[in-house]
Backbone as CSV, one residue per row, in Angstrom:
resi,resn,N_x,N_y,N_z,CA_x,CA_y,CA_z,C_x,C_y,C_z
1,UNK,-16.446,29.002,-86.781,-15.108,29.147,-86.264,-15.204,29.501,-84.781
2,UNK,-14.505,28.735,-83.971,-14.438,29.061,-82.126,-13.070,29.525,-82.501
3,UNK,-13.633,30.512,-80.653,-12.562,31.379,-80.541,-11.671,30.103,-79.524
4,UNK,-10.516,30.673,-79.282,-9.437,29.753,-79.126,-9.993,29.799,-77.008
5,UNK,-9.437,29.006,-76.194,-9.848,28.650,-75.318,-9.221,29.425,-74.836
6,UNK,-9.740,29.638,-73.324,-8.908,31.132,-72.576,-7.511,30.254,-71.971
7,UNK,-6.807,31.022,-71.595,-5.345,30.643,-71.131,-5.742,30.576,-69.546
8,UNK,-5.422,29.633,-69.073,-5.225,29.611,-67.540,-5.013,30.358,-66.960
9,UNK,-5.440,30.703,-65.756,-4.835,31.771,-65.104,-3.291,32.226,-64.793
10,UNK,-2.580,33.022,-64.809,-1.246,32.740,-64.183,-0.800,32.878,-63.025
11,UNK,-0.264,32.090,-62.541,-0.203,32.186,-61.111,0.420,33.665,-60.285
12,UNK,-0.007,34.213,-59.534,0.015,35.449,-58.923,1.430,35.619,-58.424
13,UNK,1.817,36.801,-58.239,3.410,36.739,-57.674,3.400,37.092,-56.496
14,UNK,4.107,36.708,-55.798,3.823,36.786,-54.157,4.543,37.838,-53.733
15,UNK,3.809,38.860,-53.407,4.776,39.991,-52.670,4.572,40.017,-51.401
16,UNK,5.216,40.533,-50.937,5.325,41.020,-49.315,4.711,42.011,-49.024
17,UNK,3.856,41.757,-48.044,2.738,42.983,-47.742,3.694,44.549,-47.319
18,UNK,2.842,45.590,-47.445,3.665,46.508,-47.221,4.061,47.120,-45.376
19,UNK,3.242,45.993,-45.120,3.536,46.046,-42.838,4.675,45.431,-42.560
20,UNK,5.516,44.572,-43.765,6.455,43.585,-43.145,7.768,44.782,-43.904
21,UNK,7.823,45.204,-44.800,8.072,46.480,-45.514,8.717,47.286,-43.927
22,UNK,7.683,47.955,-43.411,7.684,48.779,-42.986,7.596,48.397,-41.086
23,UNK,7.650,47.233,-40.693,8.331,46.735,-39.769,9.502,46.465,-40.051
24,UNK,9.853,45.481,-40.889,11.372,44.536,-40.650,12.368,45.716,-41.644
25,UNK,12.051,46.502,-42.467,12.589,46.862,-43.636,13.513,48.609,-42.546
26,UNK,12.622,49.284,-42.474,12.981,50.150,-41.737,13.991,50.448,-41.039
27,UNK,13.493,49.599,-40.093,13.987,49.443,-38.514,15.720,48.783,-39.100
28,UNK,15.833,47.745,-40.057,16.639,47.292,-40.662,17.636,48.271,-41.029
29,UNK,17.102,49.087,-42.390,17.659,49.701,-43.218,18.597,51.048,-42.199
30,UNK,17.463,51.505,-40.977,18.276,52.410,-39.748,19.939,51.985,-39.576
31,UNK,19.346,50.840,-38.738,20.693,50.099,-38.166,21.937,49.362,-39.068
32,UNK,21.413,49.074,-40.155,22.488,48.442,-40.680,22.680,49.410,-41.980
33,UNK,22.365,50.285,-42.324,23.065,51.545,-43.306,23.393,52.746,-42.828
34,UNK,22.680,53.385,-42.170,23.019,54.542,-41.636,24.234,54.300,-40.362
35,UNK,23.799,53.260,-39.681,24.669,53.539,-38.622,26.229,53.325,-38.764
36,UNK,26.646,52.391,-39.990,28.048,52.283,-40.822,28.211,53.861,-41.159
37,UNK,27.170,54.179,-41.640,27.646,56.124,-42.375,27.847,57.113,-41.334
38,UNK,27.287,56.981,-39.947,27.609,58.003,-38.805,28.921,57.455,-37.766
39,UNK,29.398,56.002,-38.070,30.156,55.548,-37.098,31.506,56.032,-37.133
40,UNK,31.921,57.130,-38.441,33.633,58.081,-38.283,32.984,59.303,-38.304
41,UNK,32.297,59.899,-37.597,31.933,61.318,-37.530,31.885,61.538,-35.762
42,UNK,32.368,63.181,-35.754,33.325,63.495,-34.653,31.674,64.366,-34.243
43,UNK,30.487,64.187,-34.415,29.586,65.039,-34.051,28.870,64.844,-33.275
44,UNK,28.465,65.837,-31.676,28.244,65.408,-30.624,26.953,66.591,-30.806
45,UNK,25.944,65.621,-30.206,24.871,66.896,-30.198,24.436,66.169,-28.360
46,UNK,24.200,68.088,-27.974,23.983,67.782,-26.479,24.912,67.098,-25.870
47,UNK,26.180,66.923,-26.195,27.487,65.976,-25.445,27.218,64.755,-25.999
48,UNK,26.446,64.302,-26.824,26.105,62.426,-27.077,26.809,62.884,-28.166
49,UNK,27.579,61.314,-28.584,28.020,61.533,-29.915,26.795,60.959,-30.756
50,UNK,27.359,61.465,-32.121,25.947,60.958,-33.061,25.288,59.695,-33.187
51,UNK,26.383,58.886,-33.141,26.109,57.538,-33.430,25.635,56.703,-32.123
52,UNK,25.853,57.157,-30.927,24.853,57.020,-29.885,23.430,57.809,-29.881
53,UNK,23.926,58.702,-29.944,22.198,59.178,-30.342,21.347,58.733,-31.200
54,UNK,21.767,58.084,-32.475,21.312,57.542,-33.220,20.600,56.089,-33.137
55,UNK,21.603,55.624,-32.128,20.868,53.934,-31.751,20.211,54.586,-31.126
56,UNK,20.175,55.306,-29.887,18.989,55.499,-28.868,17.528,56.080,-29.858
57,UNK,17.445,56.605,-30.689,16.575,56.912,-31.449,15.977,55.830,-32.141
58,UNK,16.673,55.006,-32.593,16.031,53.676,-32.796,15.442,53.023,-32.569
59,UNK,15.668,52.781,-30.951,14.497,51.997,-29.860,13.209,52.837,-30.437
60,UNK,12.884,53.802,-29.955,11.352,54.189,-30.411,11.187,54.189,-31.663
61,UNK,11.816,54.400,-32.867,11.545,54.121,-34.101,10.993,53.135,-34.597
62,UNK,11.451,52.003,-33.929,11.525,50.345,-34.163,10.152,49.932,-33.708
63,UNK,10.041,50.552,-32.167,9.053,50.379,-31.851,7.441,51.005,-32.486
64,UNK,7.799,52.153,-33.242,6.762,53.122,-34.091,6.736,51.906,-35.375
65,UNK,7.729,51.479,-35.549,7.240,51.022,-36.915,6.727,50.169,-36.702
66,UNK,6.866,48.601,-35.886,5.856,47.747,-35.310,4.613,47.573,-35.619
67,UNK,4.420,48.669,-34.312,3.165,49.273,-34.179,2.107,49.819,-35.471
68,UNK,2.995,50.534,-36.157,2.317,51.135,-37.663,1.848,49.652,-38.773
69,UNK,2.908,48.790,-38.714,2.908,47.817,-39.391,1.393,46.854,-38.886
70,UNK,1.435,46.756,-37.532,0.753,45.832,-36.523,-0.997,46.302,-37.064
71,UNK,-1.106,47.954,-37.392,-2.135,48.618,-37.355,-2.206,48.476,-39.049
72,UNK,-1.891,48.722,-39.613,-1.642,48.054,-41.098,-2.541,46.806,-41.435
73,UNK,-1.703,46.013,-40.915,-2.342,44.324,-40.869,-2.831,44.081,-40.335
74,UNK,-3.717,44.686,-38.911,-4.539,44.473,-38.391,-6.067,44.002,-39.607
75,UNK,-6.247,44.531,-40.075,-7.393,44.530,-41.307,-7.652,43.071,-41.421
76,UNK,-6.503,42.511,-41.603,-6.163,41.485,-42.458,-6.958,39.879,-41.362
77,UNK,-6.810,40.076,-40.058,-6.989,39.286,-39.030,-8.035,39.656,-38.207
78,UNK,-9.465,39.696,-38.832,-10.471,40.820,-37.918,-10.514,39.728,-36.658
79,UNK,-9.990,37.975,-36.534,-10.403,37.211,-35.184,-9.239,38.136,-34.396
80,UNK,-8.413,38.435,-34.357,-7.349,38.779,-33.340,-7.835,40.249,-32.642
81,UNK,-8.947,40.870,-33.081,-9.453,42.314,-32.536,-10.365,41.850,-31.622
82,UNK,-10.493,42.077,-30.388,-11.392,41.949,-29.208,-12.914,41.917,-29.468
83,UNK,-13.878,41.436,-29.612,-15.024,41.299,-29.737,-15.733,42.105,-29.128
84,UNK,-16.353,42.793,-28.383,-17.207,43.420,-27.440,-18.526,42.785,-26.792
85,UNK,-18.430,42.022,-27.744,-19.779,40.946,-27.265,-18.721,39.659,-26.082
86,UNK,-17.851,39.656,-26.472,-17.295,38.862,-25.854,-16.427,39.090,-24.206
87,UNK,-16.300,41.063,-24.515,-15.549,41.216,-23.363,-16.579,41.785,-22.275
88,UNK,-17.976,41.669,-22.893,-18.966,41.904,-21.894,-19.276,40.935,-21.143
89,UNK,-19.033,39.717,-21.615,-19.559,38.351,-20.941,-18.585,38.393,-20.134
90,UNK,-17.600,38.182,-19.711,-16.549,38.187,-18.856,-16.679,38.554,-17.776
């Protein structure tokens, strides 16, 4: 008696790495949820109202997450990291 033949593999499910997560998702989720929830509030810190302070906080956020994401997936692309053998020849 044979055992029955193995089943094919199944095809893998494609997720989204967790750098695109944490670039596009973030920076996203800031601006387009929170900033609807601070835009009827009368609260001024340092004379800015909140919801200006809040975009201005964003710019560097956006830019932190990038960056975090960029360093993330870096792994993933070791040709795109500078060689040293290469920036000596130069």
């Amino acid at each position: 008696m044979s055992s029955p033949p193995p089943s094919p593999p199944s095809e893998p499910t494609r997720r989204l790495p967790r750098s695109l997560w944490l670039g596009l998702g973030v920076p996203s989720f800031a601006l387009l949820v929170v900033m609807p929830l601070l835009a009827n509030t009368d609260v001024y810190v340092a004379g800015i109202p909140l919801l200006f302070l809040w975009v201005f906080a964003c710019f560097p956020l956006t830019s932190l997450c990038l960056y975090l994401a960029w360093r993330m997936d870096q792994k993933h692309y070791p040709e795109d990291t500078p060689n040293s053998t290469e920036e000596a020849s130069r």
